[in-house]
N, C-alpha and C positions, 0 to 999 in steps of 0.2 A: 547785445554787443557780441560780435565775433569771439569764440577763446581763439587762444592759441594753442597750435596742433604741436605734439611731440614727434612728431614727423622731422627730420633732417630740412635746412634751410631749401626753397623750391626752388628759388633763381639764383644763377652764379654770375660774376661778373664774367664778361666772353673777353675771348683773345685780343681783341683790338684794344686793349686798357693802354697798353704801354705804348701804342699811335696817337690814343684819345687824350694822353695827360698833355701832348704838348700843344693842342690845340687850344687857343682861347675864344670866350665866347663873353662879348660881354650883355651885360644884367638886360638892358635895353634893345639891346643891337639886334638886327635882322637877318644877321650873320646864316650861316649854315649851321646846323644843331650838331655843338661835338660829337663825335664818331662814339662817345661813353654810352650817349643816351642810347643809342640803337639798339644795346644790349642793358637796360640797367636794371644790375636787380633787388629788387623790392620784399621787404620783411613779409609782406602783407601777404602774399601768395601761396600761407600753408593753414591760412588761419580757418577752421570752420565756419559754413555760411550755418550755424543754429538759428532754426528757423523763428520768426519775429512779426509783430502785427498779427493781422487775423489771420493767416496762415495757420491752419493746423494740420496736422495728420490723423484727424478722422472726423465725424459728421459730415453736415450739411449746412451751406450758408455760404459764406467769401469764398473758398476756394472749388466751391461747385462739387463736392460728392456727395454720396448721399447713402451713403452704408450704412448696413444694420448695424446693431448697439455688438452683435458675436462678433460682425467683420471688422466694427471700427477695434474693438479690443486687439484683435490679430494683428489690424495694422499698425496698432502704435507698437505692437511690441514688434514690427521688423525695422520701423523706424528708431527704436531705439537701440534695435540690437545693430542696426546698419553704421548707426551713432557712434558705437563703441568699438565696432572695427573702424572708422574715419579717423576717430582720433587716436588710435591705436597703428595708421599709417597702413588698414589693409584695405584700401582703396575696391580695390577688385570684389572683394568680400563683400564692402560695405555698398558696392553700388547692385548688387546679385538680390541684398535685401530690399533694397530701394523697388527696383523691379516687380519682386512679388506683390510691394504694394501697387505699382502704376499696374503690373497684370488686372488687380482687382477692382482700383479707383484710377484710370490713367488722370482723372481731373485734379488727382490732389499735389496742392501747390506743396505742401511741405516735402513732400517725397521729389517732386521735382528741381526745388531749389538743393535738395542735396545730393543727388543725382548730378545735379551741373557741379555745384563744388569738387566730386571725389572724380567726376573727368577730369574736370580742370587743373586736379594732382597728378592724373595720370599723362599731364599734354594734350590728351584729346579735345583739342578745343572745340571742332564741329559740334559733336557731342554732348558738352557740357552749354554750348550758344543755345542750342533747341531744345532742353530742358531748363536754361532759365528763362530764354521765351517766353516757355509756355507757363513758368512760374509767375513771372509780371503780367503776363494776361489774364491769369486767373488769380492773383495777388497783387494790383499796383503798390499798394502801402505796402508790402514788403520790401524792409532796405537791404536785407541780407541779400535778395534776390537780386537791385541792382547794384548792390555791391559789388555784386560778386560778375553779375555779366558787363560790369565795366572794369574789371582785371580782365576778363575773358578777351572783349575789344582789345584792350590794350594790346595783349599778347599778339595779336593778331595785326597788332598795328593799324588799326581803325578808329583812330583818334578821337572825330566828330563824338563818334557813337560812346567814344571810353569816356568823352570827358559827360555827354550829356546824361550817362545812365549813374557816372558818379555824383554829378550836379543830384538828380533825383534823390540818390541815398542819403545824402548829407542833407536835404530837405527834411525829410523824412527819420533820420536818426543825425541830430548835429554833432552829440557828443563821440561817435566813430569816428578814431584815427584810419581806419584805412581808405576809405574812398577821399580823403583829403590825399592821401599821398600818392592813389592813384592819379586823382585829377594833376598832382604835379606831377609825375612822370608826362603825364600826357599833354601838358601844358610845354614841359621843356624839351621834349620831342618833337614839337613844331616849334619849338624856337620862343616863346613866348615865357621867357626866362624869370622876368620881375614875377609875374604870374603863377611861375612853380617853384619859386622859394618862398613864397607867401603861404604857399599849399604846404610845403614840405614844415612849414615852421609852425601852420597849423595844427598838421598832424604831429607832433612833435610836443606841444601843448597840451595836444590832449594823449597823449604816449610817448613818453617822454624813452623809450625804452625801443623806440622802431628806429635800429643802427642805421639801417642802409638810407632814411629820412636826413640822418644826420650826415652822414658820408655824401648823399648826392647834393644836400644844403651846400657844405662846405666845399667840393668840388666850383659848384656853380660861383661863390664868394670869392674863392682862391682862381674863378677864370674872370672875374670881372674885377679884381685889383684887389679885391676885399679881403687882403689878408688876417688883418686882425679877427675879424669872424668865420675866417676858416679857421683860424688856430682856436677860435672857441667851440668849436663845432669837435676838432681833435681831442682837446680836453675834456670834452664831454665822453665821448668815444672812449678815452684812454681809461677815464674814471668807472667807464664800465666792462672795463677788462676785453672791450669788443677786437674781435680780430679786426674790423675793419679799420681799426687808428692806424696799420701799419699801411692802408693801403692811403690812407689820406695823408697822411704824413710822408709818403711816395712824393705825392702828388704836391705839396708843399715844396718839399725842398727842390723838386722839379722849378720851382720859381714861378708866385702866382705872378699875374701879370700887373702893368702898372697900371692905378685907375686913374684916366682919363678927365 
């Protein structure tokens, strides 16, 4: 499973919030996807891709290297020491060690799926796309891998691709909150609303602790009439001291809409 990175939150809500609350959207409907979604941002986005499945960072076998037993040693310690600047938030640092090891084994998937991740900190989306590539081609059972290159889609606003590389992860690791709640970002981004509160509720189940799952839940409830489960969505929020109860709770007295 993904940790969580001590890194500052990676996505912000954008400026259009306060156009986006007065639009409604409801659960079914084919409507236009509120102006929220185009910017919405998601817990999930600082979490480490720690690599998973047959992925490793040295030998020979699934991810195709083939290093001596002196090289594989070198490489795990850049991988681990790349590890400790990622979740330490020094992206830069930690993708410098990553490198040493693709300089030595460009075939090894572990170094490449976290090579994509510490882009993926840094916005470089190009960047972090062609290192998890190359991670699921030389690792498909890695779900970290596409976990993480269906946040990358997403960002990019490549739907198809966000929802199908999510679908894969969640195949492949079920009990992961996050590619559930990518797939509902990217589900309510086209509009397929019933679709990405099911997602959002999943992820929420199994992480009960991803705010912005519960914020963009209770958004979508509070725009299809469903007030009573936006206001539980707020108390859930409130009970966890989250900044974002203030922003739903905006968004409430804004007046959900009536359901139909």
């Amino acid at each position: 499973m993904p940790q969580q990175s001590a890194a500052k939150q990676f996505w912000v809500i954008s400026t259009v919030l306060a156009s986006a609350l007065a639009a409604t959207v409801t659960l079914s409907g084919c409507e236009a996807v509120d102006a929220i979604t185009q910017k919405l941002p998601l817990p999930w986005l600082n979490h480490p891709a720690t690599p998973e499945g047959p992925a490793s960072a040295s030998g020979s076998g699934t991810n195709g290297s083939s290093s001596s037993s002196g090289d594989a040693n070198s490489l795990k310690k850049h991988i681990d020491v790349g590890n400790k600047y990622a979740t330490s938030g020094q992206w830069q640092a930690a993708i410098d060690e990553f490198k040493q090891v693709l300089a030595v084994d460009p075939r090894n998937a572990t170094a490449h799926v976290q090579s994509g991740w510490a882009y993926a900190e840094l916005k470089q989306w190009d960047e972090a796309k062609t290192h998890l590539l190359s991670a699921v081609a030389l690792s498909p059972d890695n779900a970290s891998a596409h976990s993480n290159l269906a946040w990358v889609y997403a960002e990019q606003k490549h739907w198809d691709e966000a929802q199908e590389e999510a679908k894969q992860a969640i195949d492949l690791d079920g009990k992961n909150a996050y590619p559930h709640a990518t797939l509902a970002w990217a589900y309510q981004s086209t509009g397929q609303n019933d679709l990405a509160v099911a997602e959002y509720e999943k992820s929420l189940e199994l992480n009960p602790k991803l705010e912005q799952s519960s914020l963009a839940a209770g958004i979508l409830y509070c725009n299809a009439g469903q007030k009573p489960r936006a206001e539980a969505k707020l108390k859930t929020l409130t009970q966890q001291n989250s900044p974002k109860a203030s922003e739903l709770q905006a968004r409430i007295q804004k007046g959900c809409s009536v359901k139909k």
